[in-house]
N, C-alpha and C positions, 0 to 999 in steps of 0.2 A: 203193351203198345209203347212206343217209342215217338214223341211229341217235341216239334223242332218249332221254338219261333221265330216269325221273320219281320224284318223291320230296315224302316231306308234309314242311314243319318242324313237324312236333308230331304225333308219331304218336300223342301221347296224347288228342287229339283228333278225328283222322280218318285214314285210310290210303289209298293209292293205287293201282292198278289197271291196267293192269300195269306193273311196273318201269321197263319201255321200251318203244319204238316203233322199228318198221323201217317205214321206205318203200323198196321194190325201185326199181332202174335201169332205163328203158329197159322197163318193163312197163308196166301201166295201173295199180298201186296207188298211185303218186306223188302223185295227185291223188282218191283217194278218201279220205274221213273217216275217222279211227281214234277208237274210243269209246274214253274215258280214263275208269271209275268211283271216285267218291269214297266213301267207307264210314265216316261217324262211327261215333265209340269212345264208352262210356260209363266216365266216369268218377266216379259216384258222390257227388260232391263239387257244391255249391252256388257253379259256380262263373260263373254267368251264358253267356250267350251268347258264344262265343270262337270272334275271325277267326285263320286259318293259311293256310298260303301251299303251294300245290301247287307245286315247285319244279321248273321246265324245264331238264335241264343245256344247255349250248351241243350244237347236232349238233355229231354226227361224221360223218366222212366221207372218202373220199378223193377225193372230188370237191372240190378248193379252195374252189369259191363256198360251199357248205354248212358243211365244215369250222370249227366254231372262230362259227356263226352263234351271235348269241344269240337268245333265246328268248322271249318273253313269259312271266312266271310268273302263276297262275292264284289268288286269292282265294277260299277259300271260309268258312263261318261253320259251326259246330256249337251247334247249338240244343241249352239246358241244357234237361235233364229233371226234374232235382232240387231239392227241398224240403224244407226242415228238415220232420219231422213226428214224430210217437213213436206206433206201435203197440201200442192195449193190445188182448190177448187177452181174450177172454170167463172168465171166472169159471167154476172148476168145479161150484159148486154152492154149496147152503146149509154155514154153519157151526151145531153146536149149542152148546147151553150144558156138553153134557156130554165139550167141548174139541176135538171136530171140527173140521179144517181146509178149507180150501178154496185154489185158487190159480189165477194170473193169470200172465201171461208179457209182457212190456215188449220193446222194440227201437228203434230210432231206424229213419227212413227213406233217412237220408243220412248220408255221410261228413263229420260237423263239422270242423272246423278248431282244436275246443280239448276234454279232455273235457269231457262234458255229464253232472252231475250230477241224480239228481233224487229228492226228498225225500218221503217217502211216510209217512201221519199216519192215523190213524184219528178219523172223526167223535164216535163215543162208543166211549173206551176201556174202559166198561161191558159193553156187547155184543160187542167184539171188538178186537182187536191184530193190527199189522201185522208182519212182519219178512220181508225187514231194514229199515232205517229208511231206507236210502239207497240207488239204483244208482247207478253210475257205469263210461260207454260212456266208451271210448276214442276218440283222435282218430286216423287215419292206419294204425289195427292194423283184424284181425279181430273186432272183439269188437260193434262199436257197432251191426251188423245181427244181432248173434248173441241170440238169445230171454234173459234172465234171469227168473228164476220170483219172484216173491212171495209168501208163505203169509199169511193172515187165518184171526187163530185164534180160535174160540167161547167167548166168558165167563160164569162161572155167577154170576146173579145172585139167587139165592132168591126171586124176586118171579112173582107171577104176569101179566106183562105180555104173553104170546103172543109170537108173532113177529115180531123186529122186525131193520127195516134200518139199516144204518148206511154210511158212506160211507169208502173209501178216498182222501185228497185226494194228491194227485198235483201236484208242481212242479218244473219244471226250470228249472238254473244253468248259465251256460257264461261265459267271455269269449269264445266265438261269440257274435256277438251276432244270428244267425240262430236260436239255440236258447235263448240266454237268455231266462227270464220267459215261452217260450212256453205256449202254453195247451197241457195234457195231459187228456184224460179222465181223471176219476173213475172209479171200481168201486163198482159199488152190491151190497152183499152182505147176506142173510138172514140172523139168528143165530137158528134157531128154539128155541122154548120147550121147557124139560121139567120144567117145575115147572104142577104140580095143586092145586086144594086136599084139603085130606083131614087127617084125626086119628090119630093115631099112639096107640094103646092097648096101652101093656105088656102082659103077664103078672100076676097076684095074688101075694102074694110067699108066698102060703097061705090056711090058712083060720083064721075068728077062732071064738075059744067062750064062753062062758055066762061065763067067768070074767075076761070084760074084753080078752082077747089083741087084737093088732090085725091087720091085714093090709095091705099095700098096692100099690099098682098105680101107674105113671107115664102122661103121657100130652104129648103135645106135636104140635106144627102140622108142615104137611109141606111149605109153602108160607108166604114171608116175606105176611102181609096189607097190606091198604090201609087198615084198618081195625081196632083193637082188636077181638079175637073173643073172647068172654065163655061158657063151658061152665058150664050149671050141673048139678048132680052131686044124688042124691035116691035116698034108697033105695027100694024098692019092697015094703020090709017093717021098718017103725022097730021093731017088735017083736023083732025077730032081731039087728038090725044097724045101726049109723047112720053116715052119711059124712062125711068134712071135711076140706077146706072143703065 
């Protein structure tokens, strides 16, 4: 019998199927085909298309012509799958003004070569704030496909402006320079309103009498205006009573 063995140089790119090959003596397998399957590996990493070499040992044999034959070795290429990219998750929801949060979840798609940092700003720090201010995925570890969270927190502004959005801006750094400067989405978040208009009218702080006593009452906005808002004040019996301002 005549004993071939097989082997990848770079199992970290492809594997080989099976180990070895027998061809029987003196039977009829001598000369039929034996399938040899190749099996790419992924490795997660941008690291282009890479050639490896299916490696044929010399037969064996105790048959001398075979014995000690050498082999053709076998060429083959594993096709890269990977691309720098960065996954943002959907937004949980609106934030309010009355400090409600919301959150987003970040990842890279590929194994960088350096960390990759990335810078996270909010478009108006009026409506809302980011934190943290920065992620940063490792290179070569578990971390750079593993989810990090961001929170976008609601500002209270006193104004009666509705519901407004504002933008998370997103930027990544690396000396990858597969990940460096790349473009990240934004997060487009709601920070909805809870501001009304409306007049806020104390209590009287009693009652006035015949002999001049006074009384008085507070009164104030519930809601920052656009516009100077002017209250004017009248009694409904200057015989009784008068008001001032």
């Amino acid at each position: 019998d005549v004993t071939m063995a097989l082997s990848s140089s770079d199992t970290g790119e492809g594997t080989v199927s099976p180990a070895a090959l027998t061809f029987g003596s003196g039977d009829s397998t001598w000369n039929v085909d034996q399938a040899v399957t190749v099996t790419g590996v992924d490795d997660n990493s941008i690291d282009g298309d890479v050639a490896y070499t299916i490696v044929t040992g010399a037969a064996s044999s105790s048959d001398g012509n075979y014995n000690g034959l050498a082999v053709a070795d076998v060429t083959a290429t594993n096709d890269d799958d990977d691309s720098a990219g960065v996954t943002v998750g959907a937004i949980s929801g609106d934030t309010n003004e009355g400090g409600a949060t919301a959150t987003f979840n970040v990842r890279l798609t590929s194994d960088p070569t350096a960390d990759v940092t990335m810078a996270l700003s909010s478009s108006d720090t009026g409506e809302g704030t980011v934190s943290p201010a920065a992620l940063t995925f490792g290179s070569g570890d578990s971390t750079w496909n593993v989810d990090q969270a961001v929170t976008v927190t609601g500002v209270d502004d006193n104004s009666i402006d509705g519901d407004v959005a504002c933008t998370i801006v997103t930027a990544a750094s690396s000396s990858d320079g597969n990940y460096n400067g790349l473009a990240v989405p934004d997060v487009t978040v709601t920070n909805d309103d809870d501001d009304t208009a409306g007049i806020t009218v104390g209590a009287i702080s009693g009652d006035t009498d015949e002999g001049g006593a006074t009384a008085t009452f507070n009164l104030r906005l519930n809601a920052d205006p656009s516009h100077v808002v002017t209250i004017a004040l009248s009694s409904s019996d200057a015989g009784e009573g008068t008001v001032s301002p």
